[in-house]
ZAPADO-74941 format. One record per residue (C-alpha): x negated, y, z negated; residue in three letters. Coordinates in pm, whole numbers, padded with zeros to 5 digits, always signed. Last residue first. Layout:
BEGIN
XYZALA ...
END
This chain:
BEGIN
-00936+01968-00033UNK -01020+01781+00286UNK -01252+01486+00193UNK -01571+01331+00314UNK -01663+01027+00154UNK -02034+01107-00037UNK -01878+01035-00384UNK -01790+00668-00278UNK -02099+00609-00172UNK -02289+00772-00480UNK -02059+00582-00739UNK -02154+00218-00539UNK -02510+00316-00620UNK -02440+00363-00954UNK -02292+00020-01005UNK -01973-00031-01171UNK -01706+00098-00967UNK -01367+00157-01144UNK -01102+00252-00897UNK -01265+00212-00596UNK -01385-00162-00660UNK -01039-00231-00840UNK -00857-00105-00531UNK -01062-00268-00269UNK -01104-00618-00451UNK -01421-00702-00608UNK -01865-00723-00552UNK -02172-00509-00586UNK -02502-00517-00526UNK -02512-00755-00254UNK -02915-00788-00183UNK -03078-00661+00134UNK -03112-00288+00035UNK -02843-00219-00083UNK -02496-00418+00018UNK -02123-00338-00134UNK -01911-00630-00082UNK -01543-00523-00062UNK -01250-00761-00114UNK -00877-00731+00060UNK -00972-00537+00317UNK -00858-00268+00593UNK -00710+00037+00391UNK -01053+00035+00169UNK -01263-00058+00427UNK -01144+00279+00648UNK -01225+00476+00386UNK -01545+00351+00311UNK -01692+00399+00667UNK -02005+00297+00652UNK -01867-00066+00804UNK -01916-00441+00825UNK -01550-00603+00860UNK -01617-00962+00790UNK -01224-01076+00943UNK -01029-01381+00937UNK -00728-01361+01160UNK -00407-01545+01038UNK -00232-01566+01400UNK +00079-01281+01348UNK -00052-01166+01050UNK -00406-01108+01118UNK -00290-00952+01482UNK -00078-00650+01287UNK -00359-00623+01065UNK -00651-00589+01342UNK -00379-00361+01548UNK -00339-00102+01282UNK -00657-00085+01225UNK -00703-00012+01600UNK -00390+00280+01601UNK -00592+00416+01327UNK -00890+00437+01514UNK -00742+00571+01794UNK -00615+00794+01589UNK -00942+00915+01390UNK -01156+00885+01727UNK -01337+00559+01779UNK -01720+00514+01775UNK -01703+00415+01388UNK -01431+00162+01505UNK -01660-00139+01540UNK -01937-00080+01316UNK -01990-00450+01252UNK -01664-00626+01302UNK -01697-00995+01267UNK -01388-01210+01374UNK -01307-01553+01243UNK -01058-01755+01372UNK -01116-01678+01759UNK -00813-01614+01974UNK -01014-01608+02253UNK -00878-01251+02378UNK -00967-01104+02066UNK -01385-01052+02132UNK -01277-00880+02487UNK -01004-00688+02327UNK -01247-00538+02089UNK -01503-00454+02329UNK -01241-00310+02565UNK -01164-00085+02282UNK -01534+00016+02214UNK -01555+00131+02535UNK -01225+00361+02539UNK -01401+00496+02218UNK -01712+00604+02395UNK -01494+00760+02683UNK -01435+00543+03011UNK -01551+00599+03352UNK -01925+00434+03296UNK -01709+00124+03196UNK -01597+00050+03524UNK -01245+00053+03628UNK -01032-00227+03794UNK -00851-00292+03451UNK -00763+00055+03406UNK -00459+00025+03571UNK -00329-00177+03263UNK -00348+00106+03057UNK -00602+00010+02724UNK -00433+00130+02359UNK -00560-00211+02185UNK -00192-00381+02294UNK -00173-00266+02614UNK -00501-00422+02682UNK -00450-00752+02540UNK -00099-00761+02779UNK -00307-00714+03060UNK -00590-00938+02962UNK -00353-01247+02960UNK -00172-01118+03257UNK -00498-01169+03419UNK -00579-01502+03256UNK -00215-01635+03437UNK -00348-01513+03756UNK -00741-01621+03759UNK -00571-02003+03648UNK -00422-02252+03421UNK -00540-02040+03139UNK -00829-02084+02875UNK -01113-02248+03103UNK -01405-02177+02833UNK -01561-01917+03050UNK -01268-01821+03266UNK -01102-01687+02909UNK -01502-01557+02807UNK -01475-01355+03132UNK -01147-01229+03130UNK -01207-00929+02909UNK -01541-00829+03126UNK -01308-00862+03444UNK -01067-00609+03321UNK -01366-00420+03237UNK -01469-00378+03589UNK -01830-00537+03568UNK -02160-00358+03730UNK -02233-00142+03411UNK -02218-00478+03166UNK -02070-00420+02860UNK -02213-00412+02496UNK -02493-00159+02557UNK -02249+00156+02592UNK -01993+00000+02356UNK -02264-00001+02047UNK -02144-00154+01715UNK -02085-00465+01809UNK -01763-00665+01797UNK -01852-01037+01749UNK -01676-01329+01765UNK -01605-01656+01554UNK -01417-01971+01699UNK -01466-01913+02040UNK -01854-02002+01986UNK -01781-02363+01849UNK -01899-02505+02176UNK -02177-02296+02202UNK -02281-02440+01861UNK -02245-02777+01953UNK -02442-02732+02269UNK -02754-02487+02111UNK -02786-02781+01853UNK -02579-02742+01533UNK -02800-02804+01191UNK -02795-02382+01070UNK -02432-02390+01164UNK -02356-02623+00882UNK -02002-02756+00922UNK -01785-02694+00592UNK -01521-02497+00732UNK -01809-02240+00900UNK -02084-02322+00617UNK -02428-02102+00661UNK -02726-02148+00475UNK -03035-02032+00314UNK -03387-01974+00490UNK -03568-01771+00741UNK -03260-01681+00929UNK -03291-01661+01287UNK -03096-01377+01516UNK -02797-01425+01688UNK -02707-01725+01480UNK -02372-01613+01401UNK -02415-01549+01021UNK -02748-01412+01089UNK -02578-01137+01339UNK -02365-01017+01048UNK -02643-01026+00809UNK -02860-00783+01027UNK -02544-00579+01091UNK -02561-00538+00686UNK -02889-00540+00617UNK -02939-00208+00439UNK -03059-00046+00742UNK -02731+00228+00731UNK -02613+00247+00424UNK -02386-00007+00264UNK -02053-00126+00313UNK -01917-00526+00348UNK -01534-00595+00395UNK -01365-00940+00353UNK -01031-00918+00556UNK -00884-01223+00449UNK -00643-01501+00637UNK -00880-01830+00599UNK -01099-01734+00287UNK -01471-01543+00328UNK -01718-01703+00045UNK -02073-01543-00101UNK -02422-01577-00130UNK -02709-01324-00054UNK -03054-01440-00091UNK -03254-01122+00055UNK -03131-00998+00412UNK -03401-00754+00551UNK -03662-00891+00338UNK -03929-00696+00521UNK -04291-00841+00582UNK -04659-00694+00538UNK -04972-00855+00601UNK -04835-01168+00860UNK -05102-01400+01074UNK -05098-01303+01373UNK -05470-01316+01478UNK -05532-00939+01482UNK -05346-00890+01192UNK -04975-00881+01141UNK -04758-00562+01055UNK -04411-00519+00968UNK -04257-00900+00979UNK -03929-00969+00937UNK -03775-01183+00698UNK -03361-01248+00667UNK -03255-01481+00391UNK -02933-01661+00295UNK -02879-01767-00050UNK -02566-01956+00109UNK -02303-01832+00279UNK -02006-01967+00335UNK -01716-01924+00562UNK -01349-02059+00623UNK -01350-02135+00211UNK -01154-02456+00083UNK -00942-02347-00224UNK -01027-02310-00594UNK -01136-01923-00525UNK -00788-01868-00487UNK -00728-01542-00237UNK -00529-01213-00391UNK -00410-01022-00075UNK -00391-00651-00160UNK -00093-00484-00233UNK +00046-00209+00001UNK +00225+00064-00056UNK +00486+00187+00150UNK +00375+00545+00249UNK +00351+00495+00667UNK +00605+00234+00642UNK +00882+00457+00588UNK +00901+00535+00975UNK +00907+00961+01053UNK +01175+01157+01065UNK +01430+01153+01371UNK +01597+01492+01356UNK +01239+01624+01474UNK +01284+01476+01808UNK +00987+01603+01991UNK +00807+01714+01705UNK +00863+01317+01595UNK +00713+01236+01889UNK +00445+01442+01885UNK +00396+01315+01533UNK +00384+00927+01596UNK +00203+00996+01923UNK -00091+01132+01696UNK -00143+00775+01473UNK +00045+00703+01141UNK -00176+00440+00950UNK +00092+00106+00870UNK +00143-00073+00553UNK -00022+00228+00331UNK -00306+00186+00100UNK -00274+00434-00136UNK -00519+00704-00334UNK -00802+00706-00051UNK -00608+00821+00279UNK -00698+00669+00572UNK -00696+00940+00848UNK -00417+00932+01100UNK -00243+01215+00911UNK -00473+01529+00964UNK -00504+01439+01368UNK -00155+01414+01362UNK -00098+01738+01205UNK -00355+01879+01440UNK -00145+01756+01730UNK +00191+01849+01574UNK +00021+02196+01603UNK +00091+02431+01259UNK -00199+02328+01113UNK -00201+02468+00727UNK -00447+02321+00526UNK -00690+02237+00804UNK -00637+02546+01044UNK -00608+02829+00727UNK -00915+02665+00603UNK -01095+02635+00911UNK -01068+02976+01019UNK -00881+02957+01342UNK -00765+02755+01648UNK -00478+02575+01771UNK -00397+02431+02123UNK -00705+02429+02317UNK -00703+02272+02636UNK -00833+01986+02777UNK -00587+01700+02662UNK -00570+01817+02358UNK -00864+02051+02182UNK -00862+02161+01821UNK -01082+02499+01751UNK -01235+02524+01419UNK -01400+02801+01189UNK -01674+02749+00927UNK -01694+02440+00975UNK -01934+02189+00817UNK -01725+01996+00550UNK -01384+02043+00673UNK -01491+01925+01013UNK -01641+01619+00835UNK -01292+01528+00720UNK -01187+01623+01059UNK -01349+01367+01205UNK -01297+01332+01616UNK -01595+01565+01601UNK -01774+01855+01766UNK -01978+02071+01553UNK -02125+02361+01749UNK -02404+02514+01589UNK -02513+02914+01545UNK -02830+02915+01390UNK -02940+03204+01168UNK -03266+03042+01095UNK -03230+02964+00723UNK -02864+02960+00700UNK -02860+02722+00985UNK -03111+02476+00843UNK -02964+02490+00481UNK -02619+02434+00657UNK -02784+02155+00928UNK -02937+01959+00603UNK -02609+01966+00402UNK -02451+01831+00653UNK -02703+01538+00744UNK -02738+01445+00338UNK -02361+01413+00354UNK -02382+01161+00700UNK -02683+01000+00519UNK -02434+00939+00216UNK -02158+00870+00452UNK -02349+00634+00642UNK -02475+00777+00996UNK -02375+00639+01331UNK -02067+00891+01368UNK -02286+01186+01224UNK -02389+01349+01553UNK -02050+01362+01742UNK -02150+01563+01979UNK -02371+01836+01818UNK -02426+02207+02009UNK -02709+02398+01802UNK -02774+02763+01954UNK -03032+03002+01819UNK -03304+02670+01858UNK -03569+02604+01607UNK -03776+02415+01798UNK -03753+02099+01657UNK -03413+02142+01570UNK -03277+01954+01888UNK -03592+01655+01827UNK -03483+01556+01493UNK -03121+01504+01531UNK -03210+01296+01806UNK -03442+01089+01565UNK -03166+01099+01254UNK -02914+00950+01504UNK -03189+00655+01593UNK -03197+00602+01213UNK -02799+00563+01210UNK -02818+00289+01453UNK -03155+00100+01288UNK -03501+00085+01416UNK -03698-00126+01630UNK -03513-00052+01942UNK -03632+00282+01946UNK -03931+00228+01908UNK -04139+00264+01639UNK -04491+00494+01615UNK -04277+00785+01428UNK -04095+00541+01246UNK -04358+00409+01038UNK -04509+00749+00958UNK -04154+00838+00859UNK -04118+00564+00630UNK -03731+00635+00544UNK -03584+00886+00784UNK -03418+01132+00521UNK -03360+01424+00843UNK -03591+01627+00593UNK -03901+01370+00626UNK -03875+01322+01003UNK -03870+01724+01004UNK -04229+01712+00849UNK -04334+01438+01053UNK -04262+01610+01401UNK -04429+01903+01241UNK -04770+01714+01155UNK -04747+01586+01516UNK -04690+01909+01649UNK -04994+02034+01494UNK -05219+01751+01590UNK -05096+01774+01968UNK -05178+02123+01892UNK -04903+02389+02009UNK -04804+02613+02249UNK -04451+02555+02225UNK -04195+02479+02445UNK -04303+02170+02628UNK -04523+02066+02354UNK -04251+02066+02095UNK -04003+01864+02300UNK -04285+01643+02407UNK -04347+01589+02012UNK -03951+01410+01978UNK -04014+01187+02227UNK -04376+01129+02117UNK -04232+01025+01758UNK -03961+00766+01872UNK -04228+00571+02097UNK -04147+00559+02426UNK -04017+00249+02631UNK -03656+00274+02488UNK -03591+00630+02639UNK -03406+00774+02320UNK -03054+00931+02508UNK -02892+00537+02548UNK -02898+00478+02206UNK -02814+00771+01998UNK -02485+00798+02186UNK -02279+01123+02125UNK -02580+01351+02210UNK -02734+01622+02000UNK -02798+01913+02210UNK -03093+02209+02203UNK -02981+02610+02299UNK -03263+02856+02278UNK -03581+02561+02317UNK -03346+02227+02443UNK -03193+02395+02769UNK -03265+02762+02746UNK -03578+02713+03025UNK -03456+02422+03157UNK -03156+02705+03274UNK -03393+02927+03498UNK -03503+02624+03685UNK -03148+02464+03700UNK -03041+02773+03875UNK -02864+03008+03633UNK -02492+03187+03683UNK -02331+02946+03448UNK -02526+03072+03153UNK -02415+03399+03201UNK -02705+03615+02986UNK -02593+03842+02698UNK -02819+04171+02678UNK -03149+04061+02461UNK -03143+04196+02116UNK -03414+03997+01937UNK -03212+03654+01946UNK -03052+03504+02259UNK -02687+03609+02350UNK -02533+03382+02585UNK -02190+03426+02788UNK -02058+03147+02906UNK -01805+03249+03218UNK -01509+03108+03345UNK -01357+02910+03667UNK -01395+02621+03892UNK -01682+02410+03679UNK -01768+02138+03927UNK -01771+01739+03911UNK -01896+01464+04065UNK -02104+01715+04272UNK -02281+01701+04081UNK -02337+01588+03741UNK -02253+01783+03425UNK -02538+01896+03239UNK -02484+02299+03273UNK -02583+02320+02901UNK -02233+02486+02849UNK -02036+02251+03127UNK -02177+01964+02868UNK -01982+02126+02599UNK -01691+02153+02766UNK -01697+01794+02875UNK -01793+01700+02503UNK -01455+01842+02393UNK -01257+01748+02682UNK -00987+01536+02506UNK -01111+01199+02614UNK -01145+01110+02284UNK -00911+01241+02007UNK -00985+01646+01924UNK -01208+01831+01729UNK -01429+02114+01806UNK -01641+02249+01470UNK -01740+02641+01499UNK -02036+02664+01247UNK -02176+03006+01140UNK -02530+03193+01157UNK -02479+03349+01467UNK -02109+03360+01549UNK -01967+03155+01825UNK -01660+03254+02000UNK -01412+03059+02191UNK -01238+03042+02553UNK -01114+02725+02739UNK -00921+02771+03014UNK -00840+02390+03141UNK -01091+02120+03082UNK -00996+01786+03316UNK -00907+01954+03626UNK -00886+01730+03939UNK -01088+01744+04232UNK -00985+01520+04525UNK -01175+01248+04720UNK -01061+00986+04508UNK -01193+01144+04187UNK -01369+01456+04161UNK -01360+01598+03816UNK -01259+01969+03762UNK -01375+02162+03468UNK -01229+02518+03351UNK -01374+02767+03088UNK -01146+03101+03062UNK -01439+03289+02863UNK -01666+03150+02615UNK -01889+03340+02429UNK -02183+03215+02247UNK -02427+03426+02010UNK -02180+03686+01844UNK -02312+03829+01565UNK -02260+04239+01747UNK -01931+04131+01807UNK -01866+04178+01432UNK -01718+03937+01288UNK -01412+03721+01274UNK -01259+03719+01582UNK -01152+03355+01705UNK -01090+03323+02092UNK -00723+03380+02209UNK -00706+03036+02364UNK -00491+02916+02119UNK -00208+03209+02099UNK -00232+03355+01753UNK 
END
């Protein structure tokens, strides 16, 4: 089947979402240029079409060019129809053919969207529960009272804990993964025919993320909704689809049922795509990424490096020696709700006495769901936030008794990759400026030249071209973002490094080409890491121990493979039986 043949698989009758011969051109230096190239697909009523490809491959761009959400005239759609079939029989509508007046009136009731980034779609000075009740009130002629109740109902199936709580929070106040659950929340509010989610489990743990698919199937087969799944994850493809279509550099180059696609891709793109994930049974030197297989296509008499299935042992560390880090019975209190004279009536214990050691050269990695504590420890350790009591040893200095000077001055010496790119850099910096920064700011380099080729070489080695450095980061992809983040925490040369989320915005082979490059740099200099994650795949393949964190408290503590081999708490059993595999 060519790829952009679209998928038949029922009757046309089902279909809710044709695609015809989609193209998107981007205007950039005074000339359009075509970013999605003849795109066509089918969506069924009642069935899931996932759309996977790396970043930057056009898959949210099409999307976008669906809901007509693409600015202008930054960019144009120069060809192709979307053909929309409501429910109750209507004669298919051209999306594309709508002003913006007849289109708000699909956008968000017939068709609703799940953004990529959780935290810049929640407006942060609204409460999370009137966000998701104007939805309801805009469509619906409904109560205030009534919408609340509903609002509160669909809280409780998208597993947000304290939905009362949350409802009157905002967005700031609550976790990564619970800000997902909130836009999650507000597309299915009004039962739309047509569900298009970007990426809407990359924040989530994988037990939410499981809990999340589960939820849109029961949802879908109980309203006949037809969703479109795009991910960089084909394990969660394999999950949710129903059929897939793989996208590479704006066109489609393989599509079909998902089974025939997944265990039997016949695109080295798709192979790629298949490869690059961690696998769970060994723990290879080196992750193959997607270039490794198109170039191998290329040159198929050349097969592919051994180092991709060597196995590799983990690091055993002796607990006799001096520790880089240490924590001690370090605690985390925040207050819920105060009186009228602030005096506290109700307090979290967001970090609760956890202890433990990080040696010079290991990758220590901690897992847990999402508002367990983990970032919250992470920023602790650095004195981001205040700890309420306990301590913190960085080679047997106290960081708790530095002054603001002493512990600016120590600074280089242990980073921070966030888990948001989007908030992380400033909009009015060129990245390649945003890298140099902290090099200027601690007068690393002789001068602005010799810091540039610095950043240049950085760049080229976290997948970054060097003409990029002049960009700004509203022209890079979410996982282009979190690259320059990652260079611009490695380009001090710090000793310890704390990773808290930072690949979960990457796609699987960027990702892997990222993993690659944190293990590749730990050998070269002896990186420490704390690599905070949901992701227990990735942990596995990335540390030496894992620390398993509910609920404020480390539940759970031992090297990768003994940890995955024979777990011993139950609640490390449900993590590791919530990855999503491809069987």
């Amino acid at each position: 089947m060519d790829a952009n043949t679209p998928i038949s698989l029922q009757n046309d009758n089902a279909v809710v979402l044709q695609v015809e011969g989609l193209s998107v051109d981007f205007l950039r230096n005074g000339n359009y240029q075509t970013v999605v190239k003849n795109v066509s697909y089918r969506l069924f009523r009642g069935r899931t079409l996932g759309i996977v490809g790396e970043s930057g491959s056009g898959k949210s761009v099409s999307s976008m060019a669906v809901m007509q959400l693409l600015p202008r005239p930054q960019s144009r759609v120069s060809s192709g129809e979307v053909l929309f079939t409501p429910s109750g029989g209507s004669a298919p509508i051209d999306l594309l053919q709508l002003s913006d007046k007849e289109m708000n009136v699909y956008r968000g009731n017939r068709i609703s969207m799940v953004f990529q980034e959780p935290m810049t779609s929640l407006n942060p000075v609204q409460k999370c529960g009137a966000q998701v009740m104007e939805m309801l009130l805009l469509h619906e002629k409904v109560t205030r009272e009534e919408a609340r109740q509903r609002v509160l109902d669909l809280f409780n199936e998208v597993m947000l804990p304290r939905p009362e709580k949350i409802f009157d929070s905002y967005p700031h106040e609550i976790s990564g993964g619970q800000k997902q659950r909130v836009m999650i929340a507000m597309a299915l509010v009004c039962h739309p025919d047509i569900l298009i989610a970007d990426e809407p489990t990359t924040a989530l743990d994988v037990t939410v993320q499981k809990t999340i698919l589960e939820l849109l199937r029961s949802l879908q087969q109980k309203y006949g909704i037809g969703i479109i799944f795009i991910s960089h994850d084909l394990g969660v493809i394999a999950q949710i689809a129903d059929d897939v279509a793989v996208m590479y550099k704006g066109e489609i180059v393989e599509q079909g049922k998902a089974n025939d696609v997944l265990s039997n891709p016949q695109h080295p793109y798709t192979k790629g795509l298949l490869a690059c994930r961690p696998p769970l049974d060994v723990r290879p030197r080196r992750l193959p990424t997607v270039k490794d297989f198109l170039a191998q296509a290329a040159h198929p008499e050349d097969p592919l490096p051994s180092e991709f299935s060597e196995k590799v042992v983990p690091r055993v560390f002796d607990s006799e020696e001096q520790p880089l880090l240490s924590v001690r019975n370090l605690e985390v209190v925040y207050a819920l709700k105060k009186n009228l004279f602030g005096k506290v009536l109700q307090e979290l214990k967001a970090v609760d006495k956890v202890s433990f050691d990080i040696y010079k050269g290991e990758t220590l990695g901690l897992v847990g769901e999402s508002g367990c504590g983990k970032s919250t420890l992470g920023r602790a350790i650095m004195r981001l936030i205040d700890s309420h009591s306990g301590d913190v040893l960085f080679n047997g200095v106290s960081l708790r008794d530095l002054s603001s000077g002493e512990l600016k001055k120590l600074r280089p010496k242990i980073q921070i990759v966030f888990q948001d790119p989007y908030s992380s850099l400033n909009p009015r910096i060129p990245i390649g400026d945003a890298i140099l920064e902290p090099l200027k700011n601690y007068n690393i380099g002789k001068n602005d030249q010799e810091r540039r080729a610095m950043v240049l070489e950085l760049m080229q080695q976290v997948g970054l071209e060097p003409e990029w450095y002049g960009r700004y980061p509203h022209e890079f992809s979410g996982g282009q973002r979190q690259r320059v983040c990652i260079a611009r925490a490695l380009v001090l040369r710090p000793e310890l490094v704390i990773c808290d989320e930072s690949v979960s915005a990457l796609d699987v082979s960027v990702q892997a080409q990222v993993l690659n490059l944190l293990n590749e740099l730990k050998e070269k200099y002896n990186y420490t890491y704390l690599f905070i994650t949901h992701d227990l795949s990735v942990v596995k393949f990335l540390s030496d121990r894992i620390m398993v964190m509910e609920k404020g408290h480390i539940v759970e503590m031992g090297t990768a493979d003994e940890l995955y081999a024979n777990p011993q708490k139950e609640y490390t059993k449900k993590l590791l039986s919530a990855i999503p595999r491809i069987n």
